[in-house]
C-alpha positions in Angstrom: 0.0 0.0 0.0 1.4 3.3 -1.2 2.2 5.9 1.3 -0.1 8.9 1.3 3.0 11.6 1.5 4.8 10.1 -1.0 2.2 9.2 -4.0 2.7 10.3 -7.8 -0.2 10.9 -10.0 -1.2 8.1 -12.2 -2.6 8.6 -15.7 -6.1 7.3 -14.3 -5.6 10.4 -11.7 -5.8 12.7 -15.1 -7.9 11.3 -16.8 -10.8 11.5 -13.5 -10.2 15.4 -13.6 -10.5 15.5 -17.6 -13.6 13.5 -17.2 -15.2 16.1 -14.7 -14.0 19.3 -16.6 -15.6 16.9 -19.9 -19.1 16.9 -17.6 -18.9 20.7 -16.8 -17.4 23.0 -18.9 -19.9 24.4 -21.7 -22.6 21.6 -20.2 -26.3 22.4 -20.0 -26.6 22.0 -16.8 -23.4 23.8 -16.3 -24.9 27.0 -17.9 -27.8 27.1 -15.6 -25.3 27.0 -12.3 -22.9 28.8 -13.3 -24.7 31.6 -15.8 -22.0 34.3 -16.0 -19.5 31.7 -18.0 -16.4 32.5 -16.2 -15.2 29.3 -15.6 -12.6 29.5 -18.3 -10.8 32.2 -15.7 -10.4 29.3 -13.4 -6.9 26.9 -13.4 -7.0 23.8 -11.6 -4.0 22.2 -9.5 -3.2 19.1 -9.2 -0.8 18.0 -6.6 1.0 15.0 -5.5 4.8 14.3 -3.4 6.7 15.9 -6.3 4.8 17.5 -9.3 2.3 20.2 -10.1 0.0 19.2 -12.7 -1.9 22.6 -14.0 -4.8 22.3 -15.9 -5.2 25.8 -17.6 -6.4 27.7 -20.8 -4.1 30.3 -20.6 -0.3 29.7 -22.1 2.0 29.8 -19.1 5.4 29.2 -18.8 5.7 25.8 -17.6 6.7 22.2 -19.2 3.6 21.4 -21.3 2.5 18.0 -20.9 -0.5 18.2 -23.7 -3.8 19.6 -25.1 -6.5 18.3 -22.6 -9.8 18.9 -22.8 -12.5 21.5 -23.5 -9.2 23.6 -24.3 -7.3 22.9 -21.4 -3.7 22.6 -21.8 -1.9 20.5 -19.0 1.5 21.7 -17.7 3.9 20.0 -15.1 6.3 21.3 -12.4 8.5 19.7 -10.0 8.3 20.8 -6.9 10.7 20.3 -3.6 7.6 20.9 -1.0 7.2 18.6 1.9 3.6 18.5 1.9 1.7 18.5 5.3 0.5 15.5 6.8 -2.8 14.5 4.8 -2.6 17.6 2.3 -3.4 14.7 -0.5 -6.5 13.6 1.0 -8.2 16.5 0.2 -9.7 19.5 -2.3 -9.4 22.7 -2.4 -7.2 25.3 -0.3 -4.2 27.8 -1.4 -0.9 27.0 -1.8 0.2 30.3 -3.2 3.6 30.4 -1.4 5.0 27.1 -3.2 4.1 28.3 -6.5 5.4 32.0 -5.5 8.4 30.1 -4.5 8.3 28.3 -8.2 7.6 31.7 -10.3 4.2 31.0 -10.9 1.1 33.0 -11.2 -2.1 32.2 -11.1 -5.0 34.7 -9.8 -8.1 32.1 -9.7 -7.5 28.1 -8.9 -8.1 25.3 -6.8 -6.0 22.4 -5.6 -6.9 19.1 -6.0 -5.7 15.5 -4.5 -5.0 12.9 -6.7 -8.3 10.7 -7.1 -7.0 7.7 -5.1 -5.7 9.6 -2.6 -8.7 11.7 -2.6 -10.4 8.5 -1.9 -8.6 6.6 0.9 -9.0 9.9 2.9 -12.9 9.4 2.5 -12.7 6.0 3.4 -11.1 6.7 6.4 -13.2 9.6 7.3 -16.7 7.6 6.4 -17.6 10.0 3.6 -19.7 7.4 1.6 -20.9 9.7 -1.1 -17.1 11.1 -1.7 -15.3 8.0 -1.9 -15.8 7.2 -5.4 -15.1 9.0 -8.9 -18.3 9.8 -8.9 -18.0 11.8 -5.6 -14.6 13.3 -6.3 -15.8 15.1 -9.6 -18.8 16.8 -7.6 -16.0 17.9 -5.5 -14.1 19.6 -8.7 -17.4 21.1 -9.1 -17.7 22.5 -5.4 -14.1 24.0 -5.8 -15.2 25.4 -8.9 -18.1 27.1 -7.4 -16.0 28.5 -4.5 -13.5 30.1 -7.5 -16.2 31.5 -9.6 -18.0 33.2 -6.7 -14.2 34.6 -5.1 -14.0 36.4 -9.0 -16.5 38.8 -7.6 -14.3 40.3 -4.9 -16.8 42.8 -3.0 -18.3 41.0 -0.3 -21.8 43.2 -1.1 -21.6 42.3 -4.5 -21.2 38.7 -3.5 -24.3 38.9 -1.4 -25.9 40.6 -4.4 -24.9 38.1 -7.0 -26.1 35.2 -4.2 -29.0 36.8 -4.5 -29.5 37.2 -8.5 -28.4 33.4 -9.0 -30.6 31.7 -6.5 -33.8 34.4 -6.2 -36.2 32.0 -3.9 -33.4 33.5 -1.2 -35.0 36.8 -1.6 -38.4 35.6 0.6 -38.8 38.5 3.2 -38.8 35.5 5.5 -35.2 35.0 5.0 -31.9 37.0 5.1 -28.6 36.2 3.7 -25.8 35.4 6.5 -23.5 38.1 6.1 -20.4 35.8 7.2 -18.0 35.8 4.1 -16.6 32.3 4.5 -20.0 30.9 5.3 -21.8 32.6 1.9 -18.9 31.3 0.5 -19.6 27.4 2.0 -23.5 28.0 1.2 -22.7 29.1 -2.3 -20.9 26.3 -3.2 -22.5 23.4 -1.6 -26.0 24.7 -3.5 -24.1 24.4 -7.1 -22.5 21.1 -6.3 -26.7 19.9 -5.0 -27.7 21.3 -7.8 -25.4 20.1 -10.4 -26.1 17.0 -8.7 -29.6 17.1 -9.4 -29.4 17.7 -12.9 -26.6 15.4 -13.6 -27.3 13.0 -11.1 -30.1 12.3 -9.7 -28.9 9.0 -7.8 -25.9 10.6 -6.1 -28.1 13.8 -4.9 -30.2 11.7 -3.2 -27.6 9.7 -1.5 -26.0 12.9 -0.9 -28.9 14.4 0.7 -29.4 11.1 2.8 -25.7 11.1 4.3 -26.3 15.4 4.9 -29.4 14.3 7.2 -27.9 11.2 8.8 -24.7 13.8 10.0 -27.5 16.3 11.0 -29.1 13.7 13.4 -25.9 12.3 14.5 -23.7 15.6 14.9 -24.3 17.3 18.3 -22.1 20.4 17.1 -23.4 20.8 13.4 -23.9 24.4 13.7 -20.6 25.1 15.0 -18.9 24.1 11.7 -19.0 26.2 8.8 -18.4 23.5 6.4 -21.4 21.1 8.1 -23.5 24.3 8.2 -23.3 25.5 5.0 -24.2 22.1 3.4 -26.9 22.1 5.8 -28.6 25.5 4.4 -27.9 24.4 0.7 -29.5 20.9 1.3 -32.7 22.9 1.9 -32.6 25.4 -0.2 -31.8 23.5 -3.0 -34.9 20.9 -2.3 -36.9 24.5 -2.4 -38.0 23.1 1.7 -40.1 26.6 1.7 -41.7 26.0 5.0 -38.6 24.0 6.6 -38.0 25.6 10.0 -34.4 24.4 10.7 -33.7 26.2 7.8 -35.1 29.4 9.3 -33.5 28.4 12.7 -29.9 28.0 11.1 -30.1 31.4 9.3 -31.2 33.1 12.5 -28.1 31.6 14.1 -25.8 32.8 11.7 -26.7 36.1 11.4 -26.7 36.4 15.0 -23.3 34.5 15.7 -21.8 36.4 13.1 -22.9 40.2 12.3 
């Protein structure tokens, strides 16, 4: 068994983040999430013990490794990091000093673990709806969410573009949290629900079924961002208009965090 710290991405590792980017960019259901079309601004970082691999349309100075797909281009570069412990279990974060430290720029991307990495780690951490391919591309898709929203960089014109792209948030009833990391978490578990219903409607509803076994199970759910934000979407995106947890959960956030 390979040793989390010290894997290398295999071609099957590439090809599971070429089949995601195949599902979503320029999709239907794509288009309806993600209206504005900037996804193309978005790079995507692939990261194992020793290598880079950058997924990008732009042309950057970096070893190119080949055309991908939906006009991707895939570069490589080594890198001498040691990686914190578990960093390849998991999506999304910034590692902006290691590629300061290798010359490179990039204004809006996402990390990703490799997809058995990626795996193991939801294995280990009972995440039955994330430990498959199936589960790590609606991950690329949550990462991409949290990217497209961050490319609107005023905090009101976030809450105004929440707003705009899902408008059954606009109910007098309800208010928007105004914590920036939790919009943030809200935002992108409702695109990776929704994306889920249109392209799957099997996985959203074993999704949804994990989301309300954790709800009954976790004593603290409202003290975690992440757990509260998937929480919110779950409802919202099942249009629950008369849900009162949902009600309950806003009122706690704006509260807690105003």
């Amino acid at each position: 068994m390979y040793k989390m710290k010290d894997y290398l991405c295999s071609e099957k590792d590439i090809k599971s983040v070429e089949k995601a980017l195949n599902k979503l960019i320029d999709s239907s259901p794509s288009k309806k999430v993600f209206s504005l079309g900037d996804l193309d601004k978005i790079d995507i970082v692939l990261i194992d013990s020793k290598y880079l691999n950058i997924f990008s349309k732009k042309e950057l100075d970096l070893d190119f490794v080949k055309e991908s797909v939906k006009g991707y281009k895939l570069y490589k570069k080594e890198h001498k990091s040691e990686l914190e412990e578990g960093r390849l279990g998991y999506c999304g974060g910034e590692i902006n000093k290691l590629l300061e430290s290798l010359g490179i720029k990039l204004n809006n991307y996402f990390t990703l673990a490799p997809l058995e990495t990626f795996i193991q780690h939801q294995k280990k951490k009972g995440n039955s709806c994330w430990e498959n391919e199936e589960g790590y591309s609606f991950t690329i898709f949550h990462e991409f969410a949290h990217e497209y929203f961050s490319i609107h960089s005023n905090i009101d014109e976030k809450l105004e573009y929440f707003k705009t792209t899902f408008p059954d948030l606009n109910d007098s009833n309800r208010g928007i949290p105004p914590h920036p990391l939790l919009v943030h978490e809200i935002f992108a578990a409702i695109c990776e629900l929704k994306l889920a219903m249109l392209f799957e409607s099997d996985y959203f509803n074993d999704l949804t079924q994990m989301l309300d076994q954790e709800m009954k199970e976790m004593k603290e759910y409202f003290f975690d961002i992440h757990n509260m934000a998937y929480f919110v979407a779950r409802n919202y995106v099942n249009n629950f208009d008369n849900y009162h947890d949902k009600l309950i959960a806003l009122d706690f956030v704006k509260n807690k965090f105003k």
